[in-house]
C-alpha positions as CSV (number, residue, x, y, z in Angstrom):
1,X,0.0,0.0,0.0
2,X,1.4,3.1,-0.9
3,X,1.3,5.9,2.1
4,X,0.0,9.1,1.9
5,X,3.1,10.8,0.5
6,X,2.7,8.8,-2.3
7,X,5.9,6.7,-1.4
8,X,5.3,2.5,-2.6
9,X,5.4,0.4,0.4
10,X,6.6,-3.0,-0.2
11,X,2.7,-4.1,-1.3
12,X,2.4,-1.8,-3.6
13,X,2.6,-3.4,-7.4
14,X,4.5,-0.2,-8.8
15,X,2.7,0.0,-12.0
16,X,2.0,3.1,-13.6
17,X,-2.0,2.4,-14.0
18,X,-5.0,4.0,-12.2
19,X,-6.5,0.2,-11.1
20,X,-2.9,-0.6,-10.0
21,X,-2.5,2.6,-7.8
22,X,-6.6,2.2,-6.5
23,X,-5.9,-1.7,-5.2
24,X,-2.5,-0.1,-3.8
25,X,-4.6,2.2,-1.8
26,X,-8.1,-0.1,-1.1
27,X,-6.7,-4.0,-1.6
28,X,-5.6,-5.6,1.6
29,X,-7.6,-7.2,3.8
30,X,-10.7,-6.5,5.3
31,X,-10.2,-2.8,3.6
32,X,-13.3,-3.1,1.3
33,X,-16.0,-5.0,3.8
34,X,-14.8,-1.7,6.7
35,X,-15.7,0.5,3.6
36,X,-18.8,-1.9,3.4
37,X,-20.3,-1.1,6.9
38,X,-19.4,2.9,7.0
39,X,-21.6,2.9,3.7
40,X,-24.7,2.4,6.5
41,X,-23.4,5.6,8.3
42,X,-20.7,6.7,10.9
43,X,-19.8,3.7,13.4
44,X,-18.1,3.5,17.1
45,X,-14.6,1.0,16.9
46,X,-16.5,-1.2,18.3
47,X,-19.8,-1.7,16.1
48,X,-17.1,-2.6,13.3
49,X,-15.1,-5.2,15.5
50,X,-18.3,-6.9,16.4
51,X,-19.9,-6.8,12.7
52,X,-17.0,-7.8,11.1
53,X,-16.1,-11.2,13.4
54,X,-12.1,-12.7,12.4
55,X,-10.8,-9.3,11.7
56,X,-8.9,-8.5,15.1
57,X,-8.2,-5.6,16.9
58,X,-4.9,-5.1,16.0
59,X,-5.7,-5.5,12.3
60,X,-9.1,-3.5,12.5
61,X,-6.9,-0.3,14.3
62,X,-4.3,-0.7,11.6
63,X,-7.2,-1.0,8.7
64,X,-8.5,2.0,10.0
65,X,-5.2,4.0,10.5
66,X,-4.3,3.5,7.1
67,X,-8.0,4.7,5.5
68,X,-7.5,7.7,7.5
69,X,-4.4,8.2,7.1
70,X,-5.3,7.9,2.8
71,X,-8.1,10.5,3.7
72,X,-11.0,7.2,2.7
73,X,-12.2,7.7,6.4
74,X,-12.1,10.5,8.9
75,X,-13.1,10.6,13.0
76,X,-15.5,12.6,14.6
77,X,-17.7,13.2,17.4
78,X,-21.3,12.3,17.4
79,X,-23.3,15.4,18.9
80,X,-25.2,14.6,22.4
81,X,-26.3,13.2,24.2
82,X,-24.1,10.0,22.8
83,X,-21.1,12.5,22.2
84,X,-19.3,9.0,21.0
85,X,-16.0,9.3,18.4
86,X,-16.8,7.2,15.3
87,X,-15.6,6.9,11.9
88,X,-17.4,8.1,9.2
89,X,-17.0,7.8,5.1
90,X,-15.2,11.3,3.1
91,X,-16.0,12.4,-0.2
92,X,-13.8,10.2,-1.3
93,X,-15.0,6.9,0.6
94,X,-18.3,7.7,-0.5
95,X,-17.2,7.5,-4.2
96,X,-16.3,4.0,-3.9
97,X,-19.9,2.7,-3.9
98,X,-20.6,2.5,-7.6
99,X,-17.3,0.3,-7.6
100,X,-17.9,-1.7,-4.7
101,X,-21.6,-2.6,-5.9
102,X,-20.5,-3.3,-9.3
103,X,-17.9,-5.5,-7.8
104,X,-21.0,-7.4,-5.5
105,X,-22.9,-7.7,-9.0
106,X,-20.3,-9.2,-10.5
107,X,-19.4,-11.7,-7.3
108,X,-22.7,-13.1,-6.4
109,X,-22.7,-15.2,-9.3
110,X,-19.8,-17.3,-7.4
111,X,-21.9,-17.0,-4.2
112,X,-24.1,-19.9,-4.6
113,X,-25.2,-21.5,-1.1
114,X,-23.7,-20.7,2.0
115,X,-21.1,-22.7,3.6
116,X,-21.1,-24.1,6.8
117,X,-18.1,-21.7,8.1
118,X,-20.1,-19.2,6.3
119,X,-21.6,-16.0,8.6
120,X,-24.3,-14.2,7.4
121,X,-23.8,-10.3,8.8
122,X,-26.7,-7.9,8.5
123,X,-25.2,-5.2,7.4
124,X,-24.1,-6.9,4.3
125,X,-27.7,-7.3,3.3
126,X,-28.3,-4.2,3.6
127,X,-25.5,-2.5,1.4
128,X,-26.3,-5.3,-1.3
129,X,-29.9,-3.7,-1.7
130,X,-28.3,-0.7,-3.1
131,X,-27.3,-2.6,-5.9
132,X,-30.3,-5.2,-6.8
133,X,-33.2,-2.3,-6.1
134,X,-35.6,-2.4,-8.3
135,X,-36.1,1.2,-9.1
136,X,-38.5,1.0,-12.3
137,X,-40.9,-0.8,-9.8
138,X,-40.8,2.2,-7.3
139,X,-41.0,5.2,-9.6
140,X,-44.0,7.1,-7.9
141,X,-43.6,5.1,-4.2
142,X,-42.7,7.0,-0.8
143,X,-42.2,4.6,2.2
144,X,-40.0,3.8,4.6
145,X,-39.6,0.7,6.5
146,X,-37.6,-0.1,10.0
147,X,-35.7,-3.1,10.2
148,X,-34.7,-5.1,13.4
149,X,-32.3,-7.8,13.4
150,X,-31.3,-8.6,16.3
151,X,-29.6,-5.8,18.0
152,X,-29.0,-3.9,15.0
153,X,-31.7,-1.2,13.1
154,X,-32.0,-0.6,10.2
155,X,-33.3,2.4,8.1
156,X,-34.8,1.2,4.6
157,X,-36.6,4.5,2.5
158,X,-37.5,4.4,-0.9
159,X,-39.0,7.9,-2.5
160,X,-39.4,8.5,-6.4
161,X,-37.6,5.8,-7.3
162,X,-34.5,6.3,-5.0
163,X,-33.6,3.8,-2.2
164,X,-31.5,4.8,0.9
165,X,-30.6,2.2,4.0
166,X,-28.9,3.7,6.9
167,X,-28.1,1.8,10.0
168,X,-30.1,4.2,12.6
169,X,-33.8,4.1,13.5
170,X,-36.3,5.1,11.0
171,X,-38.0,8.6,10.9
172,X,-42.2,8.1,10.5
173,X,-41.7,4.4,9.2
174,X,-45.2,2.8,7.4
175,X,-43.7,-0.4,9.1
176,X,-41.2,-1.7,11.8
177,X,-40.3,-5.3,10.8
178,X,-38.6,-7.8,13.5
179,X,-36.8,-10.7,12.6
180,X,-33.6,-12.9,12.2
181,X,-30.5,-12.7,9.7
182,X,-31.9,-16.0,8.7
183,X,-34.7,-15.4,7.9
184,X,-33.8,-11.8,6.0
185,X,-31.6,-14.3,4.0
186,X,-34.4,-16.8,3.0
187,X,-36.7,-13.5,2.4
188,X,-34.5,-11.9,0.1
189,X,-33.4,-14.9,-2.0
190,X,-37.0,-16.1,-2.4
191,X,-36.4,-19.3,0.1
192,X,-39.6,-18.6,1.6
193,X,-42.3,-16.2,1.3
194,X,-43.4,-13.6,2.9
195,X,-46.9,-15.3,3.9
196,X,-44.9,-18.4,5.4
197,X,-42.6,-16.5,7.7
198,X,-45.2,-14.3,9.1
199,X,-47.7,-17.6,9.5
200,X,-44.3,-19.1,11.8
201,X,-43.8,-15.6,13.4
202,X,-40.5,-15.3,12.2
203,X,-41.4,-11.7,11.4
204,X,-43.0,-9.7,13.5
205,X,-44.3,-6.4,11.5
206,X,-46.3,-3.3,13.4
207,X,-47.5,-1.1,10.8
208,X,-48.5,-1.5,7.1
209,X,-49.4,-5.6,7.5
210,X,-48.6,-5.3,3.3
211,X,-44.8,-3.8,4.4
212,X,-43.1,-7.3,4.1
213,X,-44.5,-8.6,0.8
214,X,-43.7,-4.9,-0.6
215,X,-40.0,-4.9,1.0
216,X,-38.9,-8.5,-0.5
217,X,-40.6,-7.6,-4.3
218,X,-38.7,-4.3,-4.6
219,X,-35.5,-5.4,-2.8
220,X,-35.5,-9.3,-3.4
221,X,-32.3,-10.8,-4.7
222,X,-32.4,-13.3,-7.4
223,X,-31.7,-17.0,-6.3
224,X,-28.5,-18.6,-6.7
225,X,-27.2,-21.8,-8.0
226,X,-27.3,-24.3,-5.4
227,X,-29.7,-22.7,-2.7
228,X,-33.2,-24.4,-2.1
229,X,-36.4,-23.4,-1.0
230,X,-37.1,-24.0,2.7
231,X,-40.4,-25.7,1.4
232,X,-38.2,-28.1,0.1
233,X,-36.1,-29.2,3.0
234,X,-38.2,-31.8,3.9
235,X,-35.9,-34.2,5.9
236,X,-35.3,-37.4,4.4
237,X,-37.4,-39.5,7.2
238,X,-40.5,-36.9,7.0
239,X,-40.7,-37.7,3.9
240,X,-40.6,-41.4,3.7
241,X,-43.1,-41.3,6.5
242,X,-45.5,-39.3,4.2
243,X,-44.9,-41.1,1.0
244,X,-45.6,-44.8,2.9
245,X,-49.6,-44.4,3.0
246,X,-49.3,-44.4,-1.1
247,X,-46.8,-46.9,-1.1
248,X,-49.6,-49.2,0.4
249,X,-52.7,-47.8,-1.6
250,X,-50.6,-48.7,-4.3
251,X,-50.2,-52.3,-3.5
């Protein structure tokens, strides 16, 4: 990574070319997914250690000494009454997201299922929407929706045809919606619907009762290679218990 004064560190791939000198600047480690999360708004140290689990605190401090140091991030001090110091996004981070959701296009066609070692972190979710909103669909809508996973809230507007998602509580929302990351994964990749998770109450919604089928159709991602619907996971001994009664009616 080259520093600030424009000196090459031993990463850097000393190439005359713009893509060379950006991955100098943006490539290591970790780098792009702390870009990631700031996308959703300023954040304390630790709100990015605990939403980005492996990364360390040593290598989270040093991630973020060098984005500030490259002028990508900046600190600051949240008015009261939290008066917290959090990092926060420039000019210049905030130009990376037509790159980075270009680059999460272009990825999920290698995401396929998730693996078992595989986490599934909210605020990932709610980046990727940026990118797969369906902005044709909303061209005359205003409404805003509150999202609650777990411990974390999320802000999800959508007026003329322009979506924002903020990690903060939601000014006026039509609906607060309460469930797992789970479940926002099986909504959003069409492994369930709607009408089945709030039947199992694995969505709670106050507000717009509508809100949930709305928020997967305009923000739904398309399904991948590999993943299943939960209708189908029908464990193997269920169903040869169900399919025995027509075994005998057809002997």
């Amino acid at each position: 990574m080259a520093n600030r004064a424009g000196k090459p560190s031993p990463r850097s791939y000393d190439q005359y070319c713009a893509l060379a000198r950006g991955l100098d600047l943006i490539g290591e480690r970790w780098t792009l997914l702390l870009i990631r999360d700031l996308l959703l708004g300023p954040k304390r140290y630790k709100d990015l250690l605990a939403g980005l689990p492996g990364i360390g605190t040593n290598l989270l401090a040093d991630r973020l000494r060098e984005l500030e140091g490259l002028g990508i991030i900046e600190r600051t001090v949240m008015p009261p009454p939290a008066g917290s110091t959090v990092y926060r996004l420039t000019d210049a981070g905030q130009e990376l997201e037509p790159a980075m959701m270009a680059l999460g296009r272009w990825g999920a066609r290698f995401l396929g299922a998730p693996k078992k070692t595989d986490t599934m972190v909210p605020r990932a979710y709610f980046v990727a929407m940026r990118g797969t909103f369906r902005s044709e669909a909303a061209a005359e809508l205003r409404v805003t929706y509150e999202v609650r996973i777990g411990e974390l809230v999320f802000e999800v507007r959508i007026e003329n045809g322009r979506l924002t998602t903020r990690e903060r509580e939601a000014s006026n929302p039509d609906a607060v919606m309460t469930m797992d990351v789970e479940t926002l994964n099986a909504l959003l990749f069409k492994l369930t619907t709607p009408a089945a998770a709030l039947a199992s109450g694995r969505v709670e919604i106050k507000g717009d009762p509508k809100a949930l089928e709305q928020f997967v159709t305009l923000l739904g991602f398309h399904r991948l290679t590999g993943m299943v619907a939960e209708a189908s996971r029908q464990p193997a001994h269920k169903a040869a218990v169900a399919a025995r009664p027509a075994a005998r009616r057809a002997g």
